[in-house]
C-alpha positions in Angstrom: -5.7 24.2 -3.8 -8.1 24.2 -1.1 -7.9 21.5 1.4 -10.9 20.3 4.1 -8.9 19.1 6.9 -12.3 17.8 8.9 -12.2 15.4 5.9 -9.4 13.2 6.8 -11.1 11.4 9.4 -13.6 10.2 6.9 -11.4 9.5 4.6 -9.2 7.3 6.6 -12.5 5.4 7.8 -13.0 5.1 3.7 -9.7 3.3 3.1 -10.3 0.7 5.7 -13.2 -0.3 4.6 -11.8 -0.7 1.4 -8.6 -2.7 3.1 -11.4 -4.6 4.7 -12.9 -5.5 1.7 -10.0 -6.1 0.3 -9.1 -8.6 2.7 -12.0 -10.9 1.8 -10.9 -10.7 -1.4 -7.3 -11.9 -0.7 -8.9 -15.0 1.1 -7.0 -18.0 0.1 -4.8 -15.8 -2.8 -1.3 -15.4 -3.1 -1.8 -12.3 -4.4 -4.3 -9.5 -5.5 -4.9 -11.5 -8.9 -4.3 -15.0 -7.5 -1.3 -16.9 -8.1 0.7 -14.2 -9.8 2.8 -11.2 -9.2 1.2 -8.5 -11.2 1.1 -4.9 -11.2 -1.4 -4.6 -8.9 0.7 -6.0 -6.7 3.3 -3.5 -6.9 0.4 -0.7 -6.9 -0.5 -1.8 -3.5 2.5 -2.1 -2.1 3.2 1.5 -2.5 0.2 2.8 -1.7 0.3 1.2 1.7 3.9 1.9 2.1 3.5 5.4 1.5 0.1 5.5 3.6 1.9 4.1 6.8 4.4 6.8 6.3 1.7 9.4 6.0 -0.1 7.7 9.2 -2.9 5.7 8.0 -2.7 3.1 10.6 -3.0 -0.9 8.9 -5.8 -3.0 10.8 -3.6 -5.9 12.2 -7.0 -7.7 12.0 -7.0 -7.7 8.0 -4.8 -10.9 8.4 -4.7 -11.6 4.6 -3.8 -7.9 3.8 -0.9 -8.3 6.9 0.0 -11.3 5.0 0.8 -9.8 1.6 2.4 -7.5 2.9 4.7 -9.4 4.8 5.4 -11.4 1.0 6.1 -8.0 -0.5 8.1 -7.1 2.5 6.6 -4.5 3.6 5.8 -4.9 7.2 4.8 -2.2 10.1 7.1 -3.8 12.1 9.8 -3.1 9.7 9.1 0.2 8.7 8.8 1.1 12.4 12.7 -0.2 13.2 13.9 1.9 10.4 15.3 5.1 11.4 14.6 8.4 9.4 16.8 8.4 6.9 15.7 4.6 6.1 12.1 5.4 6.0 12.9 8.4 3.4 15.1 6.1 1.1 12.7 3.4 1.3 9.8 5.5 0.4 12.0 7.8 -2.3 12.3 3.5 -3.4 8.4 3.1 -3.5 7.9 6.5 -5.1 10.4 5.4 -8.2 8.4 2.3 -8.4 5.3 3.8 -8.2 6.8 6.1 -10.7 7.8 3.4 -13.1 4.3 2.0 -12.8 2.4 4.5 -14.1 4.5 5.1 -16.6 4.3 1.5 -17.9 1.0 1.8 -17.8 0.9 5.0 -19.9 2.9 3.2 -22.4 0.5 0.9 -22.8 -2.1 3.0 -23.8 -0.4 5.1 -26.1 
């Protein structure tokens, strides 16, 4: 694998602006598809989750993105009063969802 470690910066810049845009999008939702819990829901939960643990910082100023998260459970706050072992069973938790995810979407398609 090679790996171009003067390209994380630029990548971390890329997914806040995506969270940024994201958070216009969220304006006056629930959720990511409006009223109801879906599965993109659950996508984004770990993908944050397991960003935060990999230290992509969340902008506190995406407030609707903050409040989501805070829904899901899934808080900086929390995550950050965990100790180590709670952060690696609560991400080995996101990963099995994550997990089940994509294999319920694979199921659909076949």
């Amino acid at each position: 694998m090679h790996l171009i470690p003067e390209a994380a910066d630029d990548l971390k810049a890329i997914a806040q602006e995506r969270l940024t845009w994201l958070d216009k999008q969220l304006e006056g939702k629930d959720y990511i598809c409006g009223d109801r819990f879906s599965l993109a829901d659950i996508m984004f939960y770990c993908f944050i989750n397991w960003g935060t643990e990999a230290g992509q910082p969340l902008n506190p100023e995406n407030i609707n993105v903050v409040k989501l998260l805070e829904k899901l459970g899934c808080t900086r706050k929390c995550l950050s009063l965990m100790d180590k072992e709670e952060r690696i069973r609560a991400w080995l938790t996101t990963g099995a969802v994550f997990i089940i995810a994509v294999l319920w979407i694979l199921s659909i398609w076949i």
